[in-house]
Backbone bond lengths (Angstrom), bond angles and torsions (degrees), N, CA, C in turn:
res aa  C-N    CA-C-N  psi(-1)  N-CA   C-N-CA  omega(-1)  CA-C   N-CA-C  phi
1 X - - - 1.455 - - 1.525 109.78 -
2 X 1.326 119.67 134.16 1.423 123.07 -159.32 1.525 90.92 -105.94
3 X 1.503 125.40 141.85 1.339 111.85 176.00 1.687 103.91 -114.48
4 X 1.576 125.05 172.40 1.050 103.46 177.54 1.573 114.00 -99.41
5 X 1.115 126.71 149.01 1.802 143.53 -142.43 2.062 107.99 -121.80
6 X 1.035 101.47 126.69 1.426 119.50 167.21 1.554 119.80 -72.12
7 X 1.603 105.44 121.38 1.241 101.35 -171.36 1.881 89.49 -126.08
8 X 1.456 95.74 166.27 1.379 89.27 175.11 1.544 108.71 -140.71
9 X 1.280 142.13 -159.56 1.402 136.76 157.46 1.337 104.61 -47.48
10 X 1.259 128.13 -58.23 1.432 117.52 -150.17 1.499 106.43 -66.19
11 X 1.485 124.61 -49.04 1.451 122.00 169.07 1.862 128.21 -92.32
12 X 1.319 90.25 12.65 1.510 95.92 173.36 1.939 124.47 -29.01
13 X 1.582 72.54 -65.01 1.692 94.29 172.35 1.068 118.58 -41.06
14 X 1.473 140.72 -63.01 1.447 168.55 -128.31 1.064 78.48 -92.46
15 X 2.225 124.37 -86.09 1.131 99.43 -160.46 1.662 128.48 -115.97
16 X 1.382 110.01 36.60 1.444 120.02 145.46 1.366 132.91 -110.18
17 X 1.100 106.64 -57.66 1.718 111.00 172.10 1.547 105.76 -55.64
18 X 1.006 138.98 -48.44 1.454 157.82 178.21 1.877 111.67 -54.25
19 X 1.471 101.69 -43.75 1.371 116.57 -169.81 1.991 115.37 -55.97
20 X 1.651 107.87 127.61 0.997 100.57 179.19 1.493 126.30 -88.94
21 X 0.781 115.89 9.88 1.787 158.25 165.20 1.788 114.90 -80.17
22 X 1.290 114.86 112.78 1.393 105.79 150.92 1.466 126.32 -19.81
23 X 1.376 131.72 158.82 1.968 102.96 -170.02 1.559 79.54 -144.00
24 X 1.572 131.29 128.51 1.391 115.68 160.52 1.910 97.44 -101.52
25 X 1.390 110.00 128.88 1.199 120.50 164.03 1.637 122.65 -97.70
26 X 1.589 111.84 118.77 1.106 122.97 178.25 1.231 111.10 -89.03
27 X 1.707 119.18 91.73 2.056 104.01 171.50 1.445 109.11 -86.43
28 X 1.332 111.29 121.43 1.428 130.45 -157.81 1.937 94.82 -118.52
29 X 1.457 89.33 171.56 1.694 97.16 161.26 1.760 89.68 -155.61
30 X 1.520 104.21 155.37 1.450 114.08 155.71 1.305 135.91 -63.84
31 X 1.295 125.15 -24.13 1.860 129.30 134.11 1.375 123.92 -17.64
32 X 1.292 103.88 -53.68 1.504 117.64 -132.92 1.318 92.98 -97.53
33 X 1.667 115.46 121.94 1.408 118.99 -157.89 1.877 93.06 -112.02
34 X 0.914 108.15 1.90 2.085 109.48 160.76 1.679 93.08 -78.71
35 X 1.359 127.48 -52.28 1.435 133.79 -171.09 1.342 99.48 -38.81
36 X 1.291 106.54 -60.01 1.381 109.20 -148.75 1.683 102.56 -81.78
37 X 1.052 114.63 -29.63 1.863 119.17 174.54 1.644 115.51 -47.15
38 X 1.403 94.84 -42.49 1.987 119.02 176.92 1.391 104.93 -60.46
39 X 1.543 124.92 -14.41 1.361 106.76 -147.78 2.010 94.47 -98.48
40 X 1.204 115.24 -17.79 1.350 92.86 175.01 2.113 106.14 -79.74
41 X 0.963 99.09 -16.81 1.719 124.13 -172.73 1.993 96.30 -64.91
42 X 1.063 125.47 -29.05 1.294 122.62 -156.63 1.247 92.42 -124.30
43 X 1.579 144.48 -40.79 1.450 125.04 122.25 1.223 139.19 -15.24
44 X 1.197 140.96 -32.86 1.487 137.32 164.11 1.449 97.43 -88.71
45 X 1.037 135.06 -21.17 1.426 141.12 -169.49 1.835 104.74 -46.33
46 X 2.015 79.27 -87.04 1.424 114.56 167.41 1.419 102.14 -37.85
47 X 1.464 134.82 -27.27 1.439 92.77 -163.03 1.625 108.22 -115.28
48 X 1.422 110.41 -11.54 1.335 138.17 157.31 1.609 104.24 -39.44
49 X 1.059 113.30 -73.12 1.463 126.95 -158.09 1.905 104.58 -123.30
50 X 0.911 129.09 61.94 1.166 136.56 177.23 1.279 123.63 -75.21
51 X 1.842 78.12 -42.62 1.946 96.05 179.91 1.215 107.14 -83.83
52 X 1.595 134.62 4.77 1.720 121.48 174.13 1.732 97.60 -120.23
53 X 1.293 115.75 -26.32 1.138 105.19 -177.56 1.696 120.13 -146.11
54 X 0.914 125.43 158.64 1.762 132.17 -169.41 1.781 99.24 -122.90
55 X 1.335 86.80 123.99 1.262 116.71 163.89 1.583 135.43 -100.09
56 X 1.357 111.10 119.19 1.636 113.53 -162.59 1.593 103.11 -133.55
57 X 1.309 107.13 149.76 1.208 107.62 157.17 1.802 135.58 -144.25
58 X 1.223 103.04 152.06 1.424 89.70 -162.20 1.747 108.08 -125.93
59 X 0.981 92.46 145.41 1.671 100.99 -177.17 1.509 119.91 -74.66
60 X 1.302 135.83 148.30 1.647 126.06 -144.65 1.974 83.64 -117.09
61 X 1.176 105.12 -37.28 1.710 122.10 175.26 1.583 109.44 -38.88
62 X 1.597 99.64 -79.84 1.346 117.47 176.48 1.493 134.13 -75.50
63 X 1.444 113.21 -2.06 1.724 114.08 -178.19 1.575 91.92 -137.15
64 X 0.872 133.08 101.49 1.730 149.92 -149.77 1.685 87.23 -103.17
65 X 1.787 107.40 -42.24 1.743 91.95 -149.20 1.853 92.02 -83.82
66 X 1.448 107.91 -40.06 1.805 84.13 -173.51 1.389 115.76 -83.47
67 X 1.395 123.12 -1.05 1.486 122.39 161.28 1.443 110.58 -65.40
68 X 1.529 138.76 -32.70 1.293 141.09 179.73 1.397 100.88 -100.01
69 X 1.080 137.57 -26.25 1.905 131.74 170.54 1.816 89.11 -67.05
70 X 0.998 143.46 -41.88 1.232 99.38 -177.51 1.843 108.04 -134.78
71 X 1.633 101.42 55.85 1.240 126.48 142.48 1.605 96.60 66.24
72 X 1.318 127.66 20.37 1.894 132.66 -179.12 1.779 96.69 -82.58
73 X 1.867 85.91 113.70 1.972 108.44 -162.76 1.670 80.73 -117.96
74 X 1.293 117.49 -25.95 2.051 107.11 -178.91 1.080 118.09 -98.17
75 X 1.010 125.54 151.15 1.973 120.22 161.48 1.384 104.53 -129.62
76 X 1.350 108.80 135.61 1.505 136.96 -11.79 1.824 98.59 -63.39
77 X 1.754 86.42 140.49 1.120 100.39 141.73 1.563 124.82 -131.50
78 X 1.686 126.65 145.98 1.444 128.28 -168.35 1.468 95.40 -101.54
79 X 1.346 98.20 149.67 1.293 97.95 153.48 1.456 111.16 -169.07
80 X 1.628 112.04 140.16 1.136 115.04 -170.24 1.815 125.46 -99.59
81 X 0.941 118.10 112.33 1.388 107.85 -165.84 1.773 110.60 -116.34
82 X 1.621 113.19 130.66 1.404 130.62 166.00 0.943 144.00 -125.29
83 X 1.366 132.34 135.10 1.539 129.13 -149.59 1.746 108.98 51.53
84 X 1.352 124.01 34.83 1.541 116.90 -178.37 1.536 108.40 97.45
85 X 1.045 128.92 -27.70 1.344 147.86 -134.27 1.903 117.05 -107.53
86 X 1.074 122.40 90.14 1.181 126.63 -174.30 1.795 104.61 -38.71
87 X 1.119 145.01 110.04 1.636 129.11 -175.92 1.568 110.88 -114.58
88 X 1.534 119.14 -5.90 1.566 137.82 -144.16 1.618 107.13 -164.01
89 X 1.330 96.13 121.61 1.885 93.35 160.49 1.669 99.74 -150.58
90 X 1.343 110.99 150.40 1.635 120.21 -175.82 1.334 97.79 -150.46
91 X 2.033 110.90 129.27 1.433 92.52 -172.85 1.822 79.43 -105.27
92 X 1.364 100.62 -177.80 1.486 138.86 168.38 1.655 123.11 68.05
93 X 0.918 144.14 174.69 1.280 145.80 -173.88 1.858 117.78 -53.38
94 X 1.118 120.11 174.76 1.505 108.05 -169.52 1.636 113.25 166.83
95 X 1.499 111.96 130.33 1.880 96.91 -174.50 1.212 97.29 -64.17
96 X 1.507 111.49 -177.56 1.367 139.06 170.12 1.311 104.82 -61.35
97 X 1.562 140.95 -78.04 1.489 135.82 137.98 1.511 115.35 39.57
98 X 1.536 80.13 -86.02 1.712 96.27 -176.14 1.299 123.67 -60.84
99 X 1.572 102.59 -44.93 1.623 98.42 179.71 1.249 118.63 -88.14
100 X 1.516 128.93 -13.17 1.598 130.37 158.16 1.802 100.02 -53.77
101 X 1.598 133.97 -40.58 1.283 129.55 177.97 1.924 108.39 -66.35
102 X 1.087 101.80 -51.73 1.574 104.16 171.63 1.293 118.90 -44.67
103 X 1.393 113.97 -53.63 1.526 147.72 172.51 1.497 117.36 -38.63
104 X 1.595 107.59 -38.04 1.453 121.54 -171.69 1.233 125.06 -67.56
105 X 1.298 124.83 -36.83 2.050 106.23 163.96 1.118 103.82 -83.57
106 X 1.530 145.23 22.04 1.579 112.67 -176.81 1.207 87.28 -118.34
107 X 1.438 142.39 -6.72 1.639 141.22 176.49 0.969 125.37 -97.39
């Protein structure tokens, strides 16, 4: 069972840009009560599909520089990144459903 994992600026790189795996990035904050609704949603995610895709999330509070390198003004914001490569972004809350349909050409 794959769980979903905290990334921050300092290892961003390592394990998204780096990742040989599709990467869905959750920029979250502890405020943010859509954040927190996603979080059993990105749990079944991760553990559903672990083996096609990696699930991370990163805090908008505490990692200032890759929340402003790639301009994330909503929370939640998704975003899907491959080969390094941002390919996907979806802002605001959403079932599992929906975002496994969103989810579907980038996996």
């Amino acid at each position: 069972m794959t769980a979903v994992t905290d990334v921050t600026d300092t290892d961003f790189e390592a394990e998204v840009i780096g990742a040989e795996l599709p990467v869905l990035v959750e920029f979250t904050a502890d405020w943010c009560p859509p954040c927190r609704q996603m979080a059993p949603v990105l749990k079944a995610l991760a553990s559903e599909e672990g083996d096609r895709l990696k699930v991370v999330r990163l805090d908008v509070d505490s990692n200032p520089e890759t929340t402003n390198a790639y301009k994330v003004l909503s929370m939640p914001t998704f975003m899907v990144f491959r080969d390094g490569e941002p390919v996907k972004s979806m802002v605001g809350a959403r079932a599992k459903r929906r975002l496994l349909e969103e989810l579907a050409d980038v996996l």
